[in-house]
PDB file with one MODEL, atoms N, CA, C and O in Angstrom:
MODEL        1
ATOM      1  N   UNK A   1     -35.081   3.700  10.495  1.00  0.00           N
ATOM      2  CA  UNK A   1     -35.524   3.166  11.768  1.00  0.00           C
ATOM      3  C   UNK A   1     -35.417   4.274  12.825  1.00  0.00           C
ATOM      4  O   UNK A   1     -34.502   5.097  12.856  1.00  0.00           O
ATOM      5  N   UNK A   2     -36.293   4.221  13.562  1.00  0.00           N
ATOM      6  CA  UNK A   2     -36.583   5.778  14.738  1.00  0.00           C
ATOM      7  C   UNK A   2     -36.250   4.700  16.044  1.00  0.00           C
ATOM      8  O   UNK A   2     -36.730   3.642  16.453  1.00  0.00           O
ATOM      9  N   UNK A   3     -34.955   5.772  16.507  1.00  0.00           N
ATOM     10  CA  UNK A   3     -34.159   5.200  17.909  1.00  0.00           C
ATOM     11  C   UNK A   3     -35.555   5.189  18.759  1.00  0.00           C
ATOM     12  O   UNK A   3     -36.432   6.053  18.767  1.00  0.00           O
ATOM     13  N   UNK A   4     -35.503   4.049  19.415  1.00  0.00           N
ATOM     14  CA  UNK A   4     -36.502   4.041  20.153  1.00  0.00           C
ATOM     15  C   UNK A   4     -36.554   4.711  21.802  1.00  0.00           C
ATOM     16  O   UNK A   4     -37.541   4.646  22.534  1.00  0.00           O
ATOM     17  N   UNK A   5     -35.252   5.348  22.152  1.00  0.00           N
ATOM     18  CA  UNK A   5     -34.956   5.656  23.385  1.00  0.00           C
ATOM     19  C   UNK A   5     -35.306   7.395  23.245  1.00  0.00           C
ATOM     20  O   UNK A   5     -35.522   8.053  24.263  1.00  0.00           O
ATOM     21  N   UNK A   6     -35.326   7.986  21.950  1.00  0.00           N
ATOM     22  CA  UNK A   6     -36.055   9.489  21.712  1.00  0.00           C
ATOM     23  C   UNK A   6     -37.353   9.698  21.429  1.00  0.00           C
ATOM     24  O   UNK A   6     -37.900   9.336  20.387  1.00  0.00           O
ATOM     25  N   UNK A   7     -37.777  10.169  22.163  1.00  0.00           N
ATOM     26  CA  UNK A   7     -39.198  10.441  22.578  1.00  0.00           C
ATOM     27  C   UNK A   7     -39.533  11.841  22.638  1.00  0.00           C
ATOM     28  O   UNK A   7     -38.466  12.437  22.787  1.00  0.00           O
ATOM     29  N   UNK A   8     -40.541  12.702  22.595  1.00  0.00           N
ATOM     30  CA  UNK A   8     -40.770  13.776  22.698  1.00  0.00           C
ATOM     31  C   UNK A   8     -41.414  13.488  24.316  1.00  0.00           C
ATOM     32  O   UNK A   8     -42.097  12.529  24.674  1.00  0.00           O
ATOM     33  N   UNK A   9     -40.937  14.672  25.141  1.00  0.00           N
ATOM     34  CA  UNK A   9     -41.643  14.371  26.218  1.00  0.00           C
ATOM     35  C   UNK A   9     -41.893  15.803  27.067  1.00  0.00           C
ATOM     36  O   UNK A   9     -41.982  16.835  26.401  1.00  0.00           O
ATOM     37  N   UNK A  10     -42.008  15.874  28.539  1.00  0.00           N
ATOM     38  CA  UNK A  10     -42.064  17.276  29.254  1.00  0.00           C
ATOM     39  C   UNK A  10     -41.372  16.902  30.305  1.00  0.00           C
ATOM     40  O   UNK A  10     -41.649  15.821  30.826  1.00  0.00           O
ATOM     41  N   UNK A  11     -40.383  17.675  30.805  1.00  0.00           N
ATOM     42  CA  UNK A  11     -40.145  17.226  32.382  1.00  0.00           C
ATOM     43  C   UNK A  11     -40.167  18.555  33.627  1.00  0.00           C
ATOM     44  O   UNK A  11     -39.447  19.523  33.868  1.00  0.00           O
ATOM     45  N   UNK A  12     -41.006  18.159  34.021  1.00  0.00           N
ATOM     46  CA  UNK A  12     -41.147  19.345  35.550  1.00  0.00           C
ATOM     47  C   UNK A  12     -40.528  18.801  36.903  1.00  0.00           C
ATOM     48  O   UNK A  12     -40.567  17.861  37.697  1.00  0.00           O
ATOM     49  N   UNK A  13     -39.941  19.998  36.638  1.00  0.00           N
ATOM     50  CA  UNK A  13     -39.366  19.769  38.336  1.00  0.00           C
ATOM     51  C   UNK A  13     -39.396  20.957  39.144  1.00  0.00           C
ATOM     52  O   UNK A  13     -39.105  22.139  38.956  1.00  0.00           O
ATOM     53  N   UNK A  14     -39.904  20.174  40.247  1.00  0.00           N
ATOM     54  CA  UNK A  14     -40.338  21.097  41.182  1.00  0.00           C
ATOM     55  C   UNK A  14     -39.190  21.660  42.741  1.00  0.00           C
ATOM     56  O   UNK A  14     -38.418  20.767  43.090  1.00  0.00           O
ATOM     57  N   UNK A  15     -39.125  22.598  43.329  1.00  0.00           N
ATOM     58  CA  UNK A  15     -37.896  23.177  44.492  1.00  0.00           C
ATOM     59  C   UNK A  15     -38.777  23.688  45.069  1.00  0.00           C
ATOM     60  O   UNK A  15     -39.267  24.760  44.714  1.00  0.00           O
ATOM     61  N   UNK A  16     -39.129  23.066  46.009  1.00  0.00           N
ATOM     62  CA  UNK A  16     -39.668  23.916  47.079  1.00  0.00           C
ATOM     63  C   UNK A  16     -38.698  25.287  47.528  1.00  0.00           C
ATOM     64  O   UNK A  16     -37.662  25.226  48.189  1.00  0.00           O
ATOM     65  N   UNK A  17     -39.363  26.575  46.957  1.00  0.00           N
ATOM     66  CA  UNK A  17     -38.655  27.422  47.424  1.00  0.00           C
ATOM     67  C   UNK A  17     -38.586  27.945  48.513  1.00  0.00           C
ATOM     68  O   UNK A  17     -39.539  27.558  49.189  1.00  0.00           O
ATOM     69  N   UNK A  18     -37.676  28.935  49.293  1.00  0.00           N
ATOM     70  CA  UNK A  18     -37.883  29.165  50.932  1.00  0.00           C
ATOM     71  C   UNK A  18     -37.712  28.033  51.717  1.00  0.00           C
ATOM     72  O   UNK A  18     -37.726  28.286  52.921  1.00  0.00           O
ATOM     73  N   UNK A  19     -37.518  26.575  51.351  1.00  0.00           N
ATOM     74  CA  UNK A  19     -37.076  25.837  51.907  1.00  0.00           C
ATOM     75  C   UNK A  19     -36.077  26.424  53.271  1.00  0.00           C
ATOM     76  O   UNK A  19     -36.435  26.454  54.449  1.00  0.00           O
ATOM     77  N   UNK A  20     -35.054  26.763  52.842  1.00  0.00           N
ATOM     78  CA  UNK A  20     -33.856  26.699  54.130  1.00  0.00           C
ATOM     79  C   UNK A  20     -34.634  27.534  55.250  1.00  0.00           C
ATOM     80  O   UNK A  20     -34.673  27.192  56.432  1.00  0.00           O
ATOM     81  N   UNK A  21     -35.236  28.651  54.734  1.00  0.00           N
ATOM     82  CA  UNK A  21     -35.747  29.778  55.613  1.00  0.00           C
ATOM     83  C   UNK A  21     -36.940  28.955  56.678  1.00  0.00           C
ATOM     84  O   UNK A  21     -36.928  28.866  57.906  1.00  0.00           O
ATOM     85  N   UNK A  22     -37.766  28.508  55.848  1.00  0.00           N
ATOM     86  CA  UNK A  22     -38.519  27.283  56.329  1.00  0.00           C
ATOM     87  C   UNK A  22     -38.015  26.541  57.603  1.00  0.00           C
ATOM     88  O   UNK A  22     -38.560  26.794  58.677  1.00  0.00           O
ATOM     89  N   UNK A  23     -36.939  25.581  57.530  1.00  0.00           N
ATOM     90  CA  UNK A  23     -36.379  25.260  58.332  1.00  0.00           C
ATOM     91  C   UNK A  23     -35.889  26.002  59.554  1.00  0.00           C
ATOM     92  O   UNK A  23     -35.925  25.487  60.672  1.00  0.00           O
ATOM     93  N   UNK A  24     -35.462  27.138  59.342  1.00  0.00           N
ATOM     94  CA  UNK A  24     -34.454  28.035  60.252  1.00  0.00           C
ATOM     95  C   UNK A  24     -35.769  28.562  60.926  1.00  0.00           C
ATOM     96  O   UNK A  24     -35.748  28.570  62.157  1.00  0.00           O
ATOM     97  N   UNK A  25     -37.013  29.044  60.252  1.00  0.00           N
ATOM     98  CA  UNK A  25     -38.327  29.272  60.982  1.00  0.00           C
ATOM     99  C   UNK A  25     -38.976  28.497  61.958  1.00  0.00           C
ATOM    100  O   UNK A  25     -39.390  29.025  62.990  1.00  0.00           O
ATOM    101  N   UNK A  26     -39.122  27.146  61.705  1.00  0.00           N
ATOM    102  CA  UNK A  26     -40.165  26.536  62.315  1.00  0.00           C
ATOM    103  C   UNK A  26     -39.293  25.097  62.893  1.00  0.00           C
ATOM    104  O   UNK A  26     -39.856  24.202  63.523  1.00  0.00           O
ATOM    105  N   UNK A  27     -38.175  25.092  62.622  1.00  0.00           N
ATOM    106  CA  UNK A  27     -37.522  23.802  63.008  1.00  0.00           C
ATOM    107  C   UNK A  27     -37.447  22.715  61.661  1.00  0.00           C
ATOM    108  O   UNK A  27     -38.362  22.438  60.885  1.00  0.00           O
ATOM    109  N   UNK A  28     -36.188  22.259  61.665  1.00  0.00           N
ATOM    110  CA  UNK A  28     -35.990  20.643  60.800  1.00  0.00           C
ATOM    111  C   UNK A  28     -36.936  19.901  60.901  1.00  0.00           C
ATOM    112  O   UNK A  28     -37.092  19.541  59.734  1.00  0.00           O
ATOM    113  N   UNK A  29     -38.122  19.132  61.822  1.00  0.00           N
ATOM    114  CA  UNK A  29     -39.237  18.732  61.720  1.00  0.00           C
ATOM    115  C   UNK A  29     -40.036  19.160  61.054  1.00  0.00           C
ATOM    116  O   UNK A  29     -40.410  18.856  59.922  1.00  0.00           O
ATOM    117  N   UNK A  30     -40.434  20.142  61.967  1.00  0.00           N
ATOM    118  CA  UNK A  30     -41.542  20.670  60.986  1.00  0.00           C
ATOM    119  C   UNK A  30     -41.791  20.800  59.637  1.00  0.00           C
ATOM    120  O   UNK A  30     -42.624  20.268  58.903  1.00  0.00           O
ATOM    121  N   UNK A  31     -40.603  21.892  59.376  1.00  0.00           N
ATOM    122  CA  UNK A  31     -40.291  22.335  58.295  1.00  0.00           C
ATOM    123  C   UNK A  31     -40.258  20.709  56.913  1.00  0.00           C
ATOM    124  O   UNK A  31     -40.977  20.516  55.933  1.00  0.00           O
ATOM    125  N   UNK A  32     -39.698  20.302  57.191  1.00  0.00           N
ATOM    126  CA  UNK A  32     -39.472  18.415  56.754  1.00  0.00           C
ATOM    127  C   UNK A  32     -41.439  18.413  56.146  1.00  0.00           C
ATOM    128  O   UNK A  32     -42.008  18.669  55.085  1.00  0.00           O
ATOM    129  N   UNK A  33     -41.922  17.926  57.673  1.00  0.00           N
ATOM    130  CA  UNK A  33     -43.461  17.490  57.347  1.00  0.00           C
ATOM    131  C   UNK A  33     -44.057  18.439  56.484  1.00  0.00           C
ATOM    132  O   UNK A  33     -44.846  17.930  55.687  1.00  0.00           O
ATOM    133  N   UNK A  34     -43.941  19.467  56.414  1.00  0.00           N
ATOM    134  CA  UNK A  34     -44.803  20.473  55.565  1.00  0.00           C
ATOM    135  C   UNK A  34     -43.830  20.266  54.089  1.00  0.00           C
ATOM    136  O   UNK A  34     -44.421  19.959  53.054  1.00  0.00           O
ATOM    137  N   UNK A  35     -42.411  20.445  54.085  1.00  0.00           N
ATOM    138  CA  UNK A  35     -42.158  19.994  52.754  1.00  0.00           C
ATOM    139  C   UNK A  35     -42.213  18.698  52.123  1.00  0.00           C
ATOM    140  O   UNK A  35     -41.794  18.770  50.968  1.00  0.00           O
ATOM    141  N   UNK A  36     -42.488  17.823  52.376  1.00  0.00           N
ATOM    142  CA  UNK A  36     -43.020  15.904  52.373  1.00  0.00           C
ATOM    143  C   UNK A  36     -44.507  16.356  51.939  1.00  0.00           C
ATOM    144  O   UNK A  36     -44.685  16.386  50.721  1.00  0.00           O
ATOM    145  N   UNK A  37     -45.472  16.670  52.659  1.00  0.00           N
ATOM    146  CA  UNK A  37     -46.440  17.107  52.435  1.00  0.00           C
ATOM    147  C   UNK A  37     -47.002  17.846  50.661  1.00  0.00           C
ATOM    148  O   UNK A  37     -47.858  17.333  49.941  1.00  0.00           O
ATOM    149  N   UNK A  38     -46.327  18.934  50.400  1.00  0.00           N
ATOM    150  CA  UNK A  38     -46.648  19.282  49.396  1.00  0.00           C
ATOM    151  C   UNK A  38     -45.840  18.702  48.019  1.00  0.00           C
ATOM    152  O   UNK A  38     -46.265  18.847  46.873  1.00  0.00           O
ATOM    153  N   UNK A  39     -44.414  17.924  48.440  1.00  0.00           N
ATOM    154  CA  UNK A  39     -43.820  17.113  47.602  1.00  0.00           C
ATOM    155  C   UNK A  39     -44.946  15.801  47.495  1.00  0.00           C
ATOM    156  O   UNK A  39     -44.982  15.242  46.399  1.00  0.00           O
ATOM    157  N   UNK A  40     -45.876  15.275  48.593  1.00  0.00           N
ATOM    158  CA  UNK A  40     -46.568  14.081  48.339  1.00  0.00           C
ATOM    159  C   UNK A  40     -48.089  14.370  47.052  1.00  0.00           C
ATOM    160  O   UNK A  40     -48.572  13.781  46.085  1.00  0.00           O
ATOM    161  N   UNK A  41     -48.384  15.865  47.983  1.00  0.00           N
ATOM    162  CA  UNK A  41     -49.353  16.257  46.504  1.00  0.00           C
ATOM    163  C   UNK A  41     -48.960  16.550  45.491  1.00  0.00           C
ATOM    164  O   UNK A  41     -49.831  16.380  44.638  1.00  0.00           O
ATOM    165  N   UNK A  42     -47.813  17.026  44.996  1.00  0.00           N
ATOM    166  CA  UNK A  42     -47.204  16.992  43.611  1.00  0.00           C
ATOM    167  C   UNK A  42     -47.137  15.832  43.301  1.00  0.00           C
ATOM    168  O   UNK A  42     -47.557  15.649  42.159  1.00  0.00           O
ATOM    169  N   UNK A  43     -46.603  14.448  44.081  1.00  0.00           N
ATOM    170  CA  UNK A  43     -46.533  13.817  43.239  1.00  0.00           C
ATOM    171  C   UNK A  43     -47.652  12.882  42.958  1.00  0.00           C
ATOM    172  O   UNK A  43     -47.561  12.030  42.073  1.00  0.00           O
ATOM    173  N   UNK A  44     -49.090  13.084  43.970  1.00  0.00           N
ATOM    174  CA  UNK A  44     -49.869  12.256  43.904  1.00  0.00           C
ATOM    175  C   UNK A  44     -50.462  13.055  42.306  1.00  0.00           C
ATOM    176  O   UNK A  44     -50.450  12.449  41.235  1.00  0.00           O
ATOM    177  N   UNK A  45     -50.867  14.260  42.442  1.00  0.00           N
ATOM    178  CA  UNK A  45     -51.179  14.864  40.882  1.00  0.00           C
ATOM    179  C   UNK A  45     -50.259  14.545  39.824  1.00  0.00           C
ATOM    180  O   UNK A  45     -50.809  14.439  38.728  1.00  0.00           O
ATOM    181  N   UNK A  46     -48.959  14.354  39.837  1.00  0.00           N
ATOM    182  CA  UNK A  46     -48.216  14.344  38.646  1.00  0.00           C
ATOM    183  C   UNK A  46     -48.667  12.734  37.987  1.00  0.00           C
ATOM    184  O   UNK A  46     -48.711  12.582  36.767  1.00  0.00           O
ATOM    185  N   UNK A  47     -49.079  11.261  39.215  1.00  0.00           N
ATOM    186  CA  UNK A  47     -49.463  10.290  39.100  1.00  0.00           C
ATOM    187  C   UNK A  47     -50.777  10.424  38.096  1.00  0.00           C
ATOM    188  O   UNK A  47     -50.866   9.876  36.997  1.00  0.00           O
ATOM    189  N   UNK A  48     -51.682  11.192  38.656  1.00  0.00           N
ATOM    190  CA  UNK A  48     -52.871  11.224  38.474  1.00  0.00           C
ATOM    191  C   UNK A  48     -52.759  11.915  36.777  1.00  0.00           C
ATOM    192  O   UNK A  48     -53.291  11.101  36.023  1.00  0.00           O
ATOM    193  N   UNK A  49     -52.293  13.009  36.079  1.00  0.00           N
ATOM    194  CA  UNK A  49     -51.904  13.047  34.853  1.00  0.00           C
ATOM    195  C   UNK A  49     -50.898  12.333  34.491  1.00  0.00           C
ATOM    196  O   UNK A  49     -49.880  12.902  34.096  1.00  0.00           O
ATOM    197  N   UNK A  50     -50.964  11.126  34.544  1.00  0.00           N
ATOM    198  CA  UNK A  50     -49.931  10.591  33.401  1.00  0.00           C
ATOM    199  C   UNK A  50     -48.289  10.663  33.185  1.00  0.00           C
ATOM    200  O   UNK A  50     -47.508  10.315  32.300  1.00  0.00           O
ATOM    201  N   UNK A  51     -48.203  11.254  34.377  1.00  0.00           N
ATOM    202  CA  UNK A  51     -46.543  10.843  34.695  1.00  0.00           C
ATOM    203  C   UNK A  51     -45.817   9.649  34.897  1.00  0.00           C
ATOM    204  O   UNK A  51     -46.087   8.901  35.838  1.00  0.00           O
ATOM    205  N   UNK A  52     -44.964   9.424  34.130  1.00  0.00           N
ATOM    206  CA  UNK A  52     -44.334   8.148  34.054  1.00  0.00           C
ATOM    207  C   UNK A  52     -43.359   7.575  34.847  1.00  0.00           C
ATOM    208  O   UNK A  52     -43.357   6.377  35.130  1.00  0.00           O
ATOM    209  N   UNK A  53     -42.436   8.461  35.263  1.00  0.00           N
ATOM    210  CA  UNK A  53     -41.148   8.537  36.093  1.00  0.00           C
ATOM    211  C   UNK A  53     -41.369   9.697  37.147  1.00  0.00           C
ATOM    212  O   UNK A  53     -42.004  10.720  36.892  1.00  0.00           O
ATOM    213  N   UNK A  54     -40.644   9.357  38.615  1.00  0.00           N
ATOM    214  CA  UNK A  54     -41.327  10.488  39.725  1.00  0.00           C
ATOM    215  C   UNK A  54     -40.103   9.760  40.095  1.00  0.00           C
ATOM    216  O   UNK A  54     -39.681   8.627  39.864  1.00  0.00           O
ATOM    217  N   UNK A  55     -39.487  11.215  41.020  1.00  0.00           N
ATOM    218  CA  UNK A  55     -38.269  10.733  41.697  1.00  0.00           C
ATOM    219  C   UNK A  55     -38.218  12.138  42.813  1.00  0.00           C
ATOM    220  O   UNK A  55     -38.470  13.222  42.287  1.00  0.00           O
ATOM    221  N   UNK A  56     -37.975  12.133  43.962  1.00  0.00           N
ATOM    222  CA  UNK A  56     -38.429  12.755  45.036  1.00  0.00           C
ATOM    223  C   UNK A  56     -37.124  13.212  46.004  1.00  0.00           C
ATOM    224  O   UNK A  56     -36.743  12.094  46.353  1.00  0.00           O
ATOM    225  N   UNK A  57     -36.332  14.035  46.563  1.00  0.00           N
ATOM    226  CA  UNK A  57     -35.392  14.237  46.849  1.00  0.00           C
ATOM    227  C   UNK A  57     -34.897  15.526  47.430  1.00  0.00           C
ATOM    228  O   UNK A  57     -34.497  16.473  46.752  1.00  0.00           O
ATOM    229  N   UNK A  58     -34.972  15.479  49.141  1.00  0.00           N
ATOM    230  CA  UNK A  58     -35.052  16.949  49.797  1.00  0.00           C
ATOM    231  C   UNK A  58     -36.282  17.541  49.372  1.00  0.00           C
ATOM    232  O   UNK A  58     -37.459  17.197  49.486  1.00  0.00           O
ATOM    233  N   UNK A  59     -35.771  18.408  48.913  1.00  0.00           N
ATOM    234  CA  UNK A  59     -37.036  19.585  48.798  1.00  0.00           C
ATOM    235  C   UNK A  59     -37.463  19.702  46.639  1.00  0.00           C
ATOM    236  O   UNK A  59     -38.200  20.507  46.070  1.00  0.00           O
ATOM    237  N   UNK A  60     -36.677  18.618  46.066  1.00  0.00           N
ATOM    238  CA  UNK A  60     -37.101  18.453  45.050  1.00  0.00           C
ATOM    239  C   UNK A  60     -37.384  17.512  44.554  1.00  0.00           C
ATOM    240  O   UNK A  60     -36.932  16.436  44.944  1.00  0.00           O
ATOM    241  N   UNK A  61     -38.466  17.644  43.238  1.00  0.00           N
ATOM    242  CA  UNK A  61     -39.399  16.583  43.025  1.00  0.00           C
ATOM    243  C   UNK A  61     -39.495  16.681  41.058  1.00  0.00           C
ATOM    244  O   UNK A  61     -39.708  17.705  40.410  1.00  0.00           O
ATOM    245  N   UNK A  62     -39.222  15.054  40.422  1.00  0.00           N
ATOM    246  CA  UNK A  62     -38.979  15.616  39.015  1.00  0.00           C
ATOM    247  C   UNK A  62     -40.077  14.248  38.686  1.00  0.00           C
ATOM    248  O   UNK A  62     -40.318  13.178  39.246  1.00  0.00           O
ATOM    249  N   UNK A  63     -40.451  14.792  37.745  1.00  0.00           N
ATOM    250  CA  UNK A  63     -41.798  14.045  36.916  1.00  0.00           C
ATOM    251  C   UNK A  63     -41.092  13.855  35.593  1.00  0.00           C
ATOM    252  O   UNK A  63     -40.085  14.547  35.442  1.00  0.00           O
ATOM    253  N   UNK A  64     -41.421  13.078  34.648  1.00  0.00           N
ATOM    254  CA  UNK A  64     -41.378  13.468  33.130  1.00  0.00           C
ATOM    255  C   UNK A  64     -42.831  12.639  32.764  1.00  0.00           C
ATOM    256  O   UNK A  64     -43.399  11.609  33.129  1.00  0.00           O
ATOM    257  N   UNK A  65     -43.066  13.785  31.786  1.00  0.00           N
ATOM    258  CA  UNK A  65     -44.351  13.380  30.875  1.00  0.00           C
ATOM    259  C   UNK A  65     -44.625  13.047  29.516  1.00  0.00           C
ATOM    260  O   UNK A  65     -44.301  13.883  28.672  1.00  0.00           O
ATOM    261  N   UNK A  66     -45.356  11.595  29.007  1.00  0.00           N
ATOM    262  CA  UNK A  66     -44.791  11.344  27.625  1.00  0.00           C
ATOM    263  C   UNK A  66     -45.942  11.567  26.747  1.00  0.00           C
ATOM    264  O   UNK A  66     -45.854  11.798  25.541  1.00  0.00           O
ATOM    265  N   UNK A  67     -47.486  11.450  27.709  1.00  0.00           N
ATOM    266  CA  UNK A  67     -48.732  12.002  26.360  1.00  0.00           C
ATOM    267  C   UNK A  67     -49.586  13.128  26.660  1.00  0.00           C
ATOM    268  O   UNK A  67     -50.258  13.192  27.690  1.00  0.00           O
ATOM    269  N   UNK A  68     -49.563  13.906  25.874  1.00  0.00           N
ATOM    270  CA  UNK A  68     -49.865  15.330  26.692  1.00  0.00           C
ATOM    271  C   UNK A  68     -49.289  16.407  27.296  1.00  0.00           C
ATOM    272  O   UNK A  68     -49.659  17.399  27.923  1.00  0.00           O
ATOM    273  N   UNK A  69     -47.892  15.730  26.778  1.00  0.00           N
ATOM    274  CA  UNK A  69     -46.791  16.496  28.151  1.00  0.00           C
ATOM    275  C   UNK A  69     -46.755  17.680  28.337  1.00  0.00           C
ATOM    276  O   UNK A  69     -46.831  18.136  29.478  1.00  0.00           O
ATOM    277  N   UNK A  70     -46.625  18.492  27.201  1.00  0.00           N
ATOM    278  CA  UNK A  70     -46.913  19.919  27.769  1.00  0.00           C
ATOM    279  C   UNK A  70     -47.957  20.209  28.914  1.00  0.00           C
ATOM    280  O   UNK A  70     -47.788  20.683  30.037  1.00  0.00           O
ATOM    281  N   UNK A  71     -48.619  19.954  28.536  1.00  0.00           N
ATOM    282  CA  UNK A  71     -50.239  19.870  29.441  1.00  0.00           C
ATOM    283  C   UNK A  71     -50.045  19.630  30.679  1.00  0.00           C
ATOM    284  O   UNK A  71     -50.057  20.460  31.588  1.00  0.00           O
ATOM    285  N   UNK A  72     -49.859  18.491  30.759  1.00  0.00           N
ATOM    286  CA  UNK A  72     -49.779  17.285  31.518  1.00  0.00           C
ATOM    287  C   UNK A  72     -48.802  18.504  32.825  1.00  0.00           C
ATOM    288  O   UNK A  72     -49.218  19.068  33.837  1.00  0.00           O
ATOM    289  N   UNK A  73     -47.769  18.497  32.330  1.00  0.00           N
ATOM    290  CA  UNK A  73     -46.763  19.076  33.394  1.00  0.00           C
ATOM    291  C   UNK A  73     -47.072  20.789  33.647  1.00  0.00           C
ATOM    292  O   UNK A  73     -46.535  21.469  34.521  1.00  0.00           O
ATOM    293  N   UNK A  74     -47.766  21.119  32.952  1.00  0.00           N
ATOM    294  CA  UNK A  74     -47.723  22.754  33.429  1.00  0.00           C
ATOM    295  C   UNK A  74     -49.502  22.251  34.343  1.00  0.00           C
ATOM    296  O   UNK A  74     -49.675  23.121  35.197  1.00  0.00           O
ATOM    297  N   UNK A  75     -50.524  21.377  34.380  1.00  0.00           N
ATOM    298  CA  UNK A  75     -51.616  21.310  35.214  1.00  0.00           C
ATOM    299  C   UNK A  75     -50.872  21.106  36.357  1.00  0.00           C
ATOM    300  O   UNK A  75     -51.165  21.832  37.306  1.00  0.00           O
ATOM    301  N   UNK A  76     -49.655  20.008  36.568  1.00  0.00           N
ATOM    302  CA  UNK A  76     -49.459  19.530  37.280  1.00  0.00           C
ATOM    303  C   UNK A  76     -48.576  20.992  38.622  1.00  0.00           C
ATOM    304  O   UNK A  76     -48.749  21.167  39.828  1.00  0.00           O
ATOM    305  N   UNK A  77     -47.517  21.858  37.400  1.00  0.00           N
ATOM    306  CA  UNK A  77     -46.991  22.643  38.076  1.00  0.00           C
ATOM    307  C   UNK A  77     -48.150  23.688  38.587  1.00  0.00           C
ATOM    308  O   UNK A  77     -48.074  23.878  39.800  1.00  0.00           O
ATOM    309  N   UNK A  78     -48.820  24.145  38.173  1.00  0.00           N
ATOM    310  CA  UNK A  78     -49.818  25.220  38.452  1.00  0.00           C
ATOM    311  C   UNK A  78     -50.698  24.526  39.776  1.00  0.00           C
ATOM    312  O   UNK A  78     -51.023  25.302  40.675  1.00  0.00           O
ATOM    313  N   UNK A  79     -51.087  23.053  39.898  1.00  0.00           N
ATOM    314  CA  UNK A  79     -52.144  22.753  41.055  1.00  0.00           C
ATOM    315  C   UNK A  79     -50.740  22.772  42.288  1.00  0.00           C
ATOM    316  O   UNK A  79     -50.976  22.807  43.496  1.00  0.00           O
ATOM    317  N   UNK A  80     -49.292  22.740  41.717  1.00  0.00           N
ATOM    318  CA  UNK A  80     -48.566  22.570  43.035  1.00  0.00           C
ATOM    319  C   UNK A  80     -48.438  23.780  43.373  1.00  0.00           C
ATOM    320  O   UNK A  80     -48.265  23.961  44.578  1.00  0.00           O
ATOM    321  N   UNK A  81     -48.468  24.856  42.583  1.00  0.00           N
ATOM    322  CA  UNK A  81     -48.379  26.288  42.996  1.00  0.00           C
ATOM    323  C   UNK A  81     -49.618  26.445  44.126  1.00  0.00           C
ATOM    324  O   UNK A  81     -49.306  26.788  45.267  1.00  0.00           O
ATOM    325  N   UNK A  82     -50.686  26.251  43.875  1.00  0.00           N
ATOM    326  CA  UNK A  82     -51.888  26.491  44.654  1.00  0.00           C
ATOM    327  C   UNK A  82     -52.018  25.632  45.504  1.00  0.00           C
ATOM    328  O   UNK A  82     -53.206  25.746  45.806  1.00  0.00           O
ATOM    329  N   UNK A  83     -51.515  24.670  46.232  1.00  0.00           N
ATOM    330  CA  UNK A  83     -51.321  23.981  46.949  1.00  0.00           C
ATOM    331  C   UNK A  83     -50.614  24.414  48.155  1.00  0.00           C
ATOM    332  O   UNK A  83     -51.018  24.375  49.318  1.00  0.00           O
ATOM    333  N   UNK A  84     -49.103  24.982  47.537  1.00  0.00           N
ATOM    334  CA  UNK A  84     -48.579  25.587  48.726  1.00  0.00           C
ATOM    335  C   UNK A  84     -48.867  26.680  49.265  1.00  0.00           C
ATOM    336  O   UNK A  84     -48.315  26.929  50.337  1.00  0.00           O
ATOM    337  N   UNK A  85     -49.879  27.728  48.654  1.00  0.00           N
ATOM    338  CA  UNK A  85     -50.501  28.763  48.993  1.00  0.00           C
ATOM    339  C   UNK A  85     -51.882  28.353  50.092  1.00  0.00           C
ATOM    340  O   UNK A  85     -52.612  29.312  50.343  1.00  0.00           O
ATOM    341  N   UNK A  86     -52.154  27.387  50.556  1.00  0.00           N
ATOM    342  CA  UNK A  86     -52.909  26.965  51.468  1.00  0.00           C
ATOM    343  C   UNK A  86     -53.031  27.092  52.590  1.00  0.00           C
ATOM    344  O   UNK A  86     -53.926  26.494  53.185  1.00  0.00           O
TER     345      UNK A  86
ENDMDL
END
C-alpha cells in the first residue's frame, strides 16, 4: 500500500531580494506596495500553473507543485524574475 501523504512534488519559494535596502530607500510604504505587488504576480502565475498550496509572508512567497512540477515551478520562478526587472 503507497502512503498516501508522499507525493512527488516541486516547491518554489520565492525572497524578494534587496528587500531591507528597498525599504531604507524609498520608505516602509512604498517599499511594502512594490513588494505586495510582485509577491501578488507570483502568486497570481503560480495559481495560473497549477499550484496547489500558496502561502505569502513579508517579502516571501512559497508555492508547491504536484503535476508538472518541475515545470510548473521553474515557469513560475523565471516569469517572477522578469517581472521584477520592470
Amino acid at each position: 500500500m503507497t502512503d498516501r501523504l508522499a507525493q512527488d512534488c516541486s516547491v518554489l519559494l520565492i525572497d524578494v531580494a534587496g528587500s531591507v535596502q528597498l525599504r531604507r530607500d524609498v520608505g516602509e510604504v512604498a517599499a511594502g506596495r512594490q513588494i505586495m505587488h510582485l509577491l501578488d504576480s507570483a502568486i497570481a502565475t503560480a495559481r495560473a500553473h497549477g499550484a496547489s498550496f500558496i502561502k505569502a509572508y513579508g517579502d516571501d512567497m512559497l508555492a508547491i507543485f504536484e503535476n508538472d512540477a518541475i515545470a510548473a515551478a521553474a515557469n513560475v520562478a523565471i516569469l517572477a524574475r522578469l517581472d521584477i526587472r520592470r
